[in-house]
TORKOLPA-167818 format. One record per residue (C-alpha): residue in one letter; x, y, z. Coordinates in pm, whole numbers, plus 50000, padded with zeros to 5 digits. Layout:
AXYZ/...
REM end
This chain:
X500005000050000/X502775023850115/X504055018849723/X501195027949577/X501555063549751/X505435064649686/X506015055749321/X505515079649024/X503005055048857/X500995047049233/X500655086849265/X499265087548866/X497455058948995/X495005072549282/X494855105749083/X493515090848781/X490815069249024/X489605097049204/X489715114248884/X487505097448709/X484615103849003/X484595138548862/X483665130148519/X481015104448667/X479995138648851/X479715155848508/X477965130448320/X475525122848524/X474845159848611/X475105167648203/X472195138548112/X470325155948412/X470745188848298/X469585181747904/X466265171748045/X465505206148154/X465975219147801/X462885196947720/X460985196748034/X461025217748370/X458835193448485/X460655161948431/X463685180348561/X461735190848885/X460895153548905/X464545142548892/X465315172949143/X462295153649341/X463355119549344/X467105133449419/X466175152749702/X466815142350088/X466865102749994/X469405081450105/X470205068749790/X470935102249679/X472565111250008/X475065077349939/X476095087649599/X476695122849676/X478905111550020/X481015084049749/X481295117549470/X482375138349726/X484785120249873/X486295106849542/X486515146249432/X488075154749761/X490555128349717/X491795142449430/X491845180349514/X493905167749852/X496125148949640/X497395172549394/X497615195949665/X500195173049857/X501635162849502/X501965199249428/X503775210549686/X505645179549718/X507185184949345/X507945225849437/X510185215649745/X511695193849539/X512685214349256/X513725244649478/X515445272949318/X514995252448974/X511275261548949/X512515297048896/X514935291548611/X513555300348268/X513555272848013/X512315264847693/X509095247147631/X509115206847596/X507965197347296/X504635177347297/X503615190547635/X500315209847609/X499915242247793/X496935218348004/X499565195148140/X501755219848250/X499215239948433/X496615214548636/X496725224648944/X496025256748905/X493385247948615/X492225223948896/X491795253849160/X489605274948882/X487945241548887/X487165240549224/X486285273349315/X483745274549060/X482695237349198/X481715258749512/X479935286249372/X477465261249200/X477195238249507/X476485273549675/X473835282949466/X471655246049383/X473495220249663/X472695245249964/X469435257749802/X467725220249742/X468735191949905/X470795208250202/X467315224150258/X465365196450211/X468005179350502/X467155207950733/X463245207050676/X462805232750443/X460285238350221/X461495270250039/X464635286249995/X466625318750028/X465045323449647/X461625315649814/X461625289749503/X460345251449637/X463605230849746/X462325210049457/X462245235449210/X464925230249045/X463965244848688/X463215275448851/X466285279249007/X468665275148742/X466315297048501/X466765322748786/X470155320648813/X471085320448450/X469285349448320/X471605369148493/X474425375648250/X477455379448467/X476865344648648/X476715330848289/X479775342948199/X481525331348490/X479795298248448/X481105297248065/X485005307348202/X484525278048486/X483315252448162/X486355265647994/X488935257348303/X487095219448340/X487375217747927/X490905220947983/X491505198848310/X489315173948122/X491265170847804/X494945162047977/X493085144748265/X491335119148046/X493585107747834/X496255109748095/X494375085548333/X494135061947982/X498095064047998/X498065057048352/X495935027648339/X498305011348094/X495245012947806/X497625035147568/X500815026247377/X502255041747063/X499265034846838/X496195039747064/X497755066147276/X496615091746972/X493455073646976/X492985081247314/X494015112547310/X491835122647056/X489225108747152/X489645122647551/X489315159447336/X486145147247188/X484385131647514/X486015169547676/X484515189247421/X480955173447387/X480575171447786/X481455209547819/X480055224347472/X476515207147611/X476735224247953/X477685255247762/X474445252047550/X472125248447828/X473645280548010/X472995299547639/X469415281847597/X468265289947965/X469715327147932/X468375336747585/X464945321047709/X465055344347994/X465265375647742/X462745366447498/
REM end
């Protein structure tokens, strides 16, 4: 066990694994989402049946703690790598080739990540089922705890938390594309012909999953101003 958390590849290992919780996070959250572009009231009923049930409780707990795994990680790995370059971090040097501007900058990607992970557990997290936990009915939007179309149609007409929404979409686009393919490499699924492959195809996966959040922020805003 102690190996797993001392060698290069064990490190790449548990990042990768609590890596891919995140994207489970994301694709369930992204089928949920395209629902509301069809229905508010399907939507409301998913919001419904994902409310204060322990089911939903269970797989929020096992999310939660897979995403905190990896923020704590590359926190430790982070600092761990800038005691261990020292003075060398400062030198200038020129750019390796075939190492994407994404690889090079994760952690802080990951931070942008995060914070913007807050701000949206702020706004729908605390404002449905942390107040259906606490035994309330309506929130600090006096919207239903369950009302979950009406919340993020409140939300997103408002043109500056769409924006930021879009920039946080653009920091997880990023994250996504080294992170996937990365936890491929990891895994030992690439080698010299499918590690394009899977490269190309983590852009794709990236792309789709953020350019269909990105849709539903545009389609719920420009609905608010017709």
């Amino acid at each position: 066990m102690g190996h797993i958390f001392s060698s290069s590849i064990g490190r790449k290992l548990v990042m990768s694994i609590s890596g891919a919780f995140l994207v489970l996070f994301l694709l369930f959250h992204l089928c949920m989402n395209m629902v509301l572009v069809f229905s508010a009231e399907a939507y409301n009923t998913i919001c419904e049946l994902l409310g204060a049930n322990w089911y939903a409780l269970v797989g929020t707990l096992v999310l939660a703690g897979g995403v905190g795994v990896h923020v704590l990680y590359a926190t430790w790995l982070t600092l761990q790598n800038r005691l261990a370059r020292g003075q060398q971090r400062y030198a200038v040097t020129a750019s390796e080739q075939g190492v994407s501007w994404a690889s090079k900058n994760m952690y802080v990607l990951g931070l942008v990540v995060v914070v913007g992970l807050l701000l949206h557990l702020f706004n729908f997290w605390l404002n449905m089922q942390w107040a259906e936990l606490r035994g309330e009915h309506v929130n600090q939007f006096n919207l239903s705890t369950a009302d979950g179309a009406g919340l993020v149609a409140l939300l997103f007409a408002n043109p500056i938390y769409c924006a930021v929404y879009i920039i946080w979409l653009g920091a997880i686009w990023f994250h996504l594309t080294h992170g996937l393919w990365s936890m491929f490499q990891t895994t030992g699924l690439a080698n010299k012909k499918w590690y394009p492959r899977l490269k190309c195809a983590a852009n794709i996966v990236a792309t789709l999953m953020m350019a269909g959040f990105a849709a539903i922020v545009v389609i719920m805003y420009v609905s608010s101003v017709i």
